[in-house]
C-alpha positions as a printed NumPy array, in Angstrom:
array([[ 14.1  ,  -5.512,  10.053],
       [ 11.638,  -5.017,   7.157],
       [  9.253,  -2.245,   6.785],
       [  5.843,  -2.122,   4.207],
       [  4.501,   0.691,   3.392],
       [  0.987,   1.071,   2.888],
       [ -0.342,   1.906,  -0.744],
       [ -3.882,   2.638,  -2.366],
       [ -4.483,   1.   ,  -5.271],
       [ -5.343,   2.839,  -8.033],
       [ -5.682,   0.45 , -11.144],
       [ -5.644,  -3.181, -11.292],
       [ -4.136,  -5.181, -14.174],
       [ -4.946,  -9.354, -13.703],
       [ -2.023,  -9.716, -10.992],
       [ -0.402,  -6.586, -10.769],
       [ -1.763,  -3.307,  -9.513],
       [ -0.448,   0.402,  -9.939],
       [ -0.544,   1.543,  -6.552],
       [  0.172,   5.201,  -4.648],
       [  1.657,   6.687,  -1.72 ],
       [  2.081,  10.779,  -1.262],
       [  2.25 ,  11.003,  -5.33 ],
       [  4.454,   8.332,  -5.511],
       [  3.188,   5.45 ,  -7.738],
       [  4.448,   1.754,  -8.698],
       [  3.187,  -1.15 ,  -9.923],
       [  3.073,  -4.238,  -7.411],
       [  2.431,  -7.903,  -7.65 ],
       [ -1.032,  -8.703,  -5.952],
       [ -0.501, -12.489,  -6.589],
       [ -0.53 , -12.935,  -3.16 ],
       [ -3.463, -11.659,  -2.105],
       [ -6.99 , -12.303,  -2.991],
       [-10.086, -10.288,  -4.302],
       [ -7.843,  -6.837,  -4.162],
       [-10.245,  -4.254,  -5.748],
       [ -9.525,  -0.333,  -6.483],
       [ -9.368,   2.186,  -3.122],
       [ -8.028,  -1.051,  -1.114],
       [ -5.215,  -0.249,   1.046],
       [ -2.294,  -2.867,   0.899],
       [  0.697,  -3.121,   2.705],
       [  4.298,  -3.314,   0.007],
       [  7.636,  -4.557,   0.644],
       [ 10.304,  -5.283,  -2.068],
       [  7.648,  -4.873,  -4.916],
       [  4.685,  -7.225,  -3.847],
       [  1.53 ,  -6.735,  -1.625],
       [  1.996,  -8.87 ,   1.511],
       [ -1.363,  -7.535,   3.101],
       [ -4.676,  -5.682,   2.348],
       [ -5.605,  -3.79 ,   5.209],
       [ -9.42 ,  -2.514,   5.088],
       [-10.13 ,   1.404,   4.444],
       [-10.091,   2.637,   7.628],
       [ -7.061,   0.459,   9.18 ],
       [ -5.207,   1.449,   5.578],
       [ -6.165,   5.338,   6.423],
       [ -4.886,   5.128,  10.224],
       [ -1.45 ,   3.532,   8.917],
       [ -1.275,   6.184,   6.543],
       [ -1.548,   8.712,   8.88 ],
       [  0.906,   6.963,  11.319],
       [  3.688,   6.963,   8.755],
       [  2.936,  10.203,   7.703],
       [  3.383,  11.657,  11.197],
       [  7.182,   9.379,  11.573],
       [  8.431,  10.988,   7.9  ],
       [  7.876,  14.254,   9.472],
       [  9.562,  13.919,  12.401],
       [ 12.318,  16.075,  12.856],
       [ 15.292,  13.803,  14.537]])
C-alpha cells in the first residue's frame, strides 16, 4: 500500500515546487499536474505531486492525518 501526504505549496520553480507539511519542507516535481499555483494543496508520494486537492478538501486531509499521527496505539 502507498500513502501521499498532503503538502501546501509554498514556492513554485517552472516544474518543481517547495512544498510544506508541519515545518517540514521539500521540493516536489509538479510535472504532473497542471496550473499548480502557491497555497494549493497537493497530494506527494515518492517525491512528485500525484494530485491537487482544492483548499478546503487539502485543509480537511490535513486535519485527518494530523488526528492519525497523534494517535496513541
Amino acid at each position: 500500500m502507498c500513502i501521499a501526504f498532503p503538502f501546501e505549496v509554498i514556492k513554485i520553480d517552472n516544474d518543481e515546487a517547495l512544498v510544506q507539511y508541519k515545518g517540514v519542507e521539500m521540493m516536489v516535481s509538479v510535472s504532473l499536474l497542471e496550473d499548480v499555483v502557491l497555497g494549493d494543496y497537493v497530494l506527494v508520494h515518492a517525491g512528485c505531486a500525484i494530485e491537487k486537492l482544492d483548499k478546503e478538501e487539502g485543509k480537511k486531509t490535513e486535519e485527518l492525518f494530523n488526528s492519525i499521527l497523534n494517535l496513541n496505539l
